[in-house]
C-alpha positions as a printed Julia matrix, in Angstrom:
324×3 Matrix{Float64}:
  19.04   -2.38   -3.5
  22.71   -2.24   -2.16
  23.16   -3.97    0.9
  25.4    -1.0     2.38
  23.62    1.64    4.22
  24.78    5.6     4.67
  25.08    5.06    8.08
  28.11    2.85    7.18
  30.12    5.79    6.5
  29.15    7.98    9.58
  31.38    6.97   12.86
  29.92    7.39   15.71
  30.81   10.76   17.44
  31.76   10.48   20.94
  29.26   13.67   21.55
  26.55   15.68   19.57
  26.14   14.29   16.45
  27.6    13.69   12.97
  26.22   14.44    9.42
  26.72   13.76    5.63
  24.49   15.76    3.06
  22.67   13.74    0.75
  22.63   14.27   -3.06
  19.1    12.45   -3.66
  17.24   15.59   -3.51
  17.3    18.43   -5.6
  14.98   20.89   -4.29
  15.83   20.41   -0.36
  18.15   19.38    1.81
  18.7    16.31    3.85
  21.27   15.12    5.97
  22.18   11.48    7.12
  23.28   11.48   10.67
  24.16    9.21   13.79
  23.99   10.36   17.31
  26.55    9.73   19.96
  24.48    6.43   21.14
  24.73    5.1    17.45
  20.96    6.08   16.26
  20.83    6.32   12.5
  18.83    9.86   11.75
  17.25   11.26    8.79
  17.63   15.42    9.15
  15.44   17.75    6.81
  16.96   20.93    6.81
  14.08   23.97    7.19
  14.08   27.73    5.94
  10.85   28.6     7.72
   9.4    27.9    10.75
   7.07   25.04   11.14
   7.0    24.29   14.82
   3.05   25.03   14.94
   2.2    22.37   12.08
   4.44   19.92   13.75
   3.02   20.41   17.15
  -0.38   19.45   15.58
   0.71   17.0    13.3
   3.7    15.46   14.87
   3.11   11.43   14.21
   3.92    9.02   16.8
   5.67    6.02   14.88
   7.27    3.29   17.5
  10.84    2.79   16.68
  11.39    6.35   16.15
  11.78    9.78   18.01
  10.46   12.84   15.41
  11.63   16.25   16.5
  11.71   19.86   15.34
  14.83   21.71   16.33
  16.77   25.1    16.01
  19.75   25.07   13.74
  23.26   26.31   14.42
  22.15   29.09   12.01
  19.12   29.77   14.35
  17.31   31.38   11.37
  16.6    27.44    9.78
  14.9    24.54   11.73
  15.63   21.18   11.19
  13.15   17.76   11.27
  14.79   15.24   12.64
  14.33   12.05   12.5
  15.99    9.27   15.25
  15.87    5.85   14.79
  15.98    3.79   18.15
  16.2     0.23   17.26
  19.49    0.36   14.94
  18.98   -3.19   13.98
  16.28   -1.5    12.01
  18.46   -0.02    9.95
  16.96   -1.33    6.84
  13.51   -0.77    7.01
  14.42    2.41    7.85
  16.44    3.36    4.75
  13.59    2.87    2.69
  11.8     5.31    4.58
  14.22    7.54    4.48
  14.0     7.3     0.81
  10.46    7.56    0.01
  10.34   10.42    2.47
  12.88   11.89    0.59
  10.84   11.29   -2.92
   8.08   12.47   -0.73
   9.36   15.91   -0.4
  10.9    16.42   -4.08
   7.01   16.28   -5.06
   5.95   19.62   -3.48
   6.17   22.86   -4.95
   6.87   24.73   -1.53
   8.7    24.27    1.67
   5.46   24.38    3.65
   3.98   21.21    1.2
   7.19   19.28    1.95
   6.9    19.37    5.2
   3.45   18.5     5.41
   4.14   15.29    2.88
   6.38   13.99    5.44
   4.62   13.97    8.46
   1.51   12.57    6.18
   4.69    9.73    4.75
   5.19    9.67    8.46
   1.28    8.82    9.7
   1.21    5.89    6.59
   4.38    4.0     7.47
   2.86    4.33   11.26
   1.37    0.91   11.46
   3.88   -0.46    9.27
   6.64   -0.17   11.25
   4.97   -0.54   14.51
   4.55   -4.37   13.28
   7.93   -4.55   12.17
   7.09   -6.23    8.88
  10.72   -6.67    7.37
   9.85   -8.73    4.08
   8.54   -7.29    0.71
   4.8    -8.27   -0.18
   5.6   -11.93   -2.17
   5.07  -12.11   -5.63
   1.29  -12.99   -5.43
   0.51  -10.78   -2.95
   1.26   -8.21   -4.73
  -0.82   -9.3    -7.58
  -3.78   -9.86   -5.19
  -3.29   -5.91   -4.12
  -2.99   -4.69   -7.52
  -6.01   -6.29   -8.93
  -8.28   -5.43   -5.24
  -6.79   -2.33   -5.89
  -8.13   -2.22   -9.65
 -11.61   -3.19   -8.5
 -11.43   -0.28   -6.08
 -10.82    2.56   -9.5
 -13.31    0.51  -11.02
 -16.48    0.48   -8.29
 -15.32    4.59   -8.55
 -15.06    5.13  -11.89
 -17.33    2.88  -13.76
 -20.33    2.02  -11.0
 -19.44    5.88  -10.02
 -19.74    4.66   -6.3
 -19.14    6.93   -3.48
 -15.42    6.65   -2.75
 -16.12    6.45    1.49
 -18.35    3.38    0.53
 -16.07    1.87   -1.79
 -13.13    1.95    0.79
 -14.83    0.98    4.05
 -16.36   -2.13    1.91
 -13.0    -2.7     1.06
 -12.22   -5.92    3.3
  -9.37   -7.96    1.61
  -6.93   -6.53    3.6
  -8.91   -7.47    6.92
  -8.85  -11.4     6.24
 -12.43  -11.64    5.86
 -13.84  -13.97    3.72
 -14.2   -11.92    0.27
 -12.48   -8.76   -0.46
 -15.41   -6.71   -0.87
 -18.55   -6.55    1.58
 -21.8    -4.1     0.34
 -25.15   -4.36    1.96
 -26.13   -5.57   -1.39
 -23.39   -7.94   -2.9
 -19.96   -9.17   -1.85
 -17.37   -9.27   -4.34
 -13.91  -11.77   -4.26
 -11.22  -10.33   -6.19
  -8.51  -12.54   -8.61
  -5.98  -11.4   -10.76
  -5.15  -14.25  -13.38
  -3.07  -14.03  -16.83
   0.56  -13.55  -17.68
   2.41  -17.09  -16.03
  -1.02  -17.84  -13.67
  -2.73  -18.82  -17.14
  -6.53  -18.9   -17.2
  -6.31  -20.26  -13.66
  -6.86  -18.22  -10.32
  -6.27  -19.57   -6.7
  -9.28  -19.58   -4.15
  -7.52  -19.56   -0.59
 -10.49  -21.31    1.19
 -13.8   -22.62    1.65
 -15.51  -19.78    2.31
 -14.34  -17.25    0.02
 -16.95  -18.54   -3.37
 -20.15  -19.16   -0.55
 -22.25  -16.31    0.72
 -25.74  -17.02    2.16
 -27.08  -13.44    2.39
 -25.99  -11.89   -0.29
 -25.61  -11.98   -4.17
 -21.8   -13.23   -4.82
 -19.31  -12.02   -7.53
 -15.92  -13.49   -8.19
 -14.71  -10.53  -10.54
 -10.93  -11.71  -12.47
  -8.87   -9.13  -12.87
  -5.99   -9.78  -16.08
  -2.78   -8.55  -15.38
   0.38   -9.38  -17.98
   4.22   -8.13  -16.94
   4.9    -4.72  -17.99
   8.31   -5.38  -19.56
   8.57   -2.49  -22.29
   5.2    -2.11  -22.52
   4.17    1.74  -22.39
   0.67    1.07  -21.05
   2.23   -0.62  -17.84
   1.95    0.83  -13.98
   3.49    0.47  -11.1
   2.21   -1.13   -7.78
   2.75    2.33   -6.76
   2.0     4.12   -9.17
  -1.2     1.74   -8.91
  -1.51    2.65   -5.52
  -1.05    6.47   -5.83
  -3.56    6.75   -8.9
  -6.11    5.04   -6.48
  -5.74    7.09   -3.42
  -6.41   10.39   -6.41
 -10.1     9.27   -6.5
 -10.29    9.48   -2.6
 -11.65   12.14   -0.46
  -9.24   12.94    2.99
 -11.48   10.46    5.2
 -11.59    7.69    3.06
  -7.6     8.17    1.85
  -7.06    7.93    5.2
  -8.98    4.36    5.86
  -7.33    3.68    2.11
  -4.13    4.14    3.53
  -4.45    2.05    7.29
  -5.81   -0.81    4.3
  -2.73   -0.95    2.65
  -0.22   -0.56    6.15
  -2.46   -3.84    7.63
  -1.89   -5.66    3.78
   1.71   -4.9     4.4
   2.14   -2.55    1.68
   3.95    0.76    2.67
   5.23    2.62   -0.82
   8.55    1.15   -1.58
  11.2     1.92   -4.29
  11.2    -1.65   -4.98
   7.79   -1.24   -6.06
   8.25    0.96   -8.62
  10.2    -2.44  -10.57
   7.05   -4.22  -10.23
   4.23   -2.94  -12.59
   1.78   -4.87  -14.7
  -0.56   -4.03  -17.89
  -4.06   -4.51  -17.36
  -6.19   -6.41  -19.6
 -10.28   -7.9   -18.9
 -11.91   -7.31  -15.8
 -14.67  -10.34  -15.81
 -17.35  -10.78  -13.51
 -18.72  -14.47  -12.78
 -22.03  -15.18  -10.55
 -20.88  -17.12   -8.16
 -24.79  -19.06   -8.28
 -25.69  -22.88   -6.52
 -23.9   -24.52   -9.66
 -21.2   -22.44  -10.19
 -17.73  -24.59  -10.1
 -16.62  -23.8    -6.37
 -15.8   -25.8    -3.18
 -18.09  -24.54   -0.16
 -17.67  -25.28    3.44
 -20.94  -26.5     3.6
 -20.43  -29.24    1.09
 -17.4   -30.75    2.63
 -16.93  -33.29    5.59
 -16.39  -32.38    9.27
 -13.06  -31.65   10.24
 -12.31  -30.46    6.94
 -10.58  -26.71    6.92
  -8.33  -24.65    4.63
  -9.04  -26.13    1.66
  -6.79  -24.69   -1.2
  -7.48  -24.97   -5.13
  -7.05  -23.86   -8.28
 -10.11  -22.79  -10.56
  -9.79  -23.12  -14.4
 -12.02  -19.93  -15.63
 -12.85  -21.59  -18.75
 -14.99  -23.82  -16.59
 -17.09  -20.92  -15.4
 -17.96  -19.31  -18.76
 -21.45  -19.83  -18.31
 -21.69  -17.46  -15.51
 -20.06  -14.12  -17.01
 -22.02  -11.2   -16.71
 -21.66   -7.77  -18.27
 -21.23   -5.69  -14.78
 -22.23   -6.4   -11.35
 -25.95   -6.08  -12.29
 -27.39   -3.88   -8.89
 -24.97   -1.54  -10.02
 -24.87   -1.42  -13.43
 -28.85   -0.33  -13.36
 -28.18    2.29  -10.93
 -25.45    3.92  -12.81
């Protein structure tokens, strides 16, 4: 991504405010602006009159003033969209964009506007924190394959998306990714340059003393020219399909605390998925527990060679695998 911004071009208008149409939409029309104190502004130019969906579902995103507004033409209305902190600028470009790619998707005026302020609510906590780096390389590996386990607990164990979600605890720093009353589950993605090798990021995350423990590996090769390969967000938006509204809505707070808000850079990062295995994490199973080390001892860090846990691959998380 270019380095220059649109707001570059706009000069700052000694009143009012100043605007240059945007060709990256087809269907609608947007408008960069900047306002006479130097805010960069995203404008979505409106045929119909929306004030009573905004007024219920107008967001509240800090860094940024969302109104809905009369047009010269007082026929049109216009969403507006004012950034306060200008040395923001970037992180707000790529909102700008996705909202933009956002709107393109719907089939009516009314749709559009209701995929922004929804874009709007996910970026909330996102830009509240004022995360300004990408996810790193293996974080975005970690989400992809947490996020494969999700499609899978759906689709395959044909769990009850709401469950699936609020057991969903990767994202919350806790110590395994997955927390059911009747197994926990830590989630790996190895393959491609990690090898046959995934990292374990503590002590804690291979020992549970309540429940039944699965490490389930999760293969995932570059895409490169592959046809079978996805997107992190295409990942993410195939996911959030399987969701009812509540639980898209806790899917979607998940992925703003993770970091993750849908990015165009993400669409150059996809993988192709191969095995999903599932190891029982049992007494003798090759691991490093808090319990076994000396006092003192904390954050301990390691690699574990899967070949050296062969002997405790199972077919499916068993509990489940009955059930369904």
């Amino acid at each position: 991504m270019s380095d220059k911004l649109p707001w570059d071009e706009i000069s700052t208008p000694s009143t009012g405010f100043k605007w240059l149409r945007t060709d990256l939409s087809a269907q609608y029309r947007f408008w960069w602006g900047k306002s006479q104190n130097g805010w960069p502004l995203l404008l979505f130019e409106l045929n119909g009159d929306h004030t009573e969906v905004f007024r219920k579902r107008r967001p509240k995103v800090k860094g940024l003033q969302i109104d809905i507004v009369h047009l010269t033409d007082s026929s049109k209305q216009g969403l507006i969209l004012s950034l306060t902190r200008p040395s923001d600028a970037d992180i707000f470009y790529r909102l700008c964009l996705s909202i933009i790619r956002a709107a393109g998707d719907a089939q009516s005026e009314e749709q559009a506007i209701l995929s922004v302020l929804n874009h709007l609510d996910r970026w909330r906590d996102f830009l509240s924190n004022a995360r300004k780096r990408l996810l790193s390389p293996d974080e975005i590996r970690g989400l992809f394959a947490e996020i494969s386990m999700i499609a899978a607990l759906i689709e395959e164990y044909h769990l009850p998306p709401d469950d699936v979600v609020a057991a969903w605890q990767g994202p919350l720093r806790k110590p395994q990714d997955f927390a059911f009353a009747q197994v926990k589950i830590e989630v790996k993605a190895f393959g491609g340059t990690k090898g046959n090798s995934v990292q374990i990021s503590s002590e804690h995350q291979l020992q549970s003393t309540d429940v039944a423990l699965y490490l389930v590996a999760v293969e995932l090769f570059n895409g490169d020219s592959d046809p079978a390969r996805i997107s992190l967000n295409e990942h993410v938006r195939a996911a959030e399909g399987l969701l009812g509204d509540g639980a898209a809505r806790t899917f979607r707070d998940r992925l703003a605390i993770a970091g993750y808000v849908e990015l165009p850079d993400y669409d150059l990062v996809d993988f192709v998925t191969g095995r999903m295995e599932t190891y029982f994490v049992a007494d003798e199973f090759p691991a490093i527990r808090s319990s076994a080390i000396p006092g003192g001892i904390s954050r301990v860090r390691y690699d574990l060679d899967l070949a050296s846990a062969r002997s405790f691959l199972v077919p499916k998380i068993p509990v489940w695998d009955v059930l369904s």
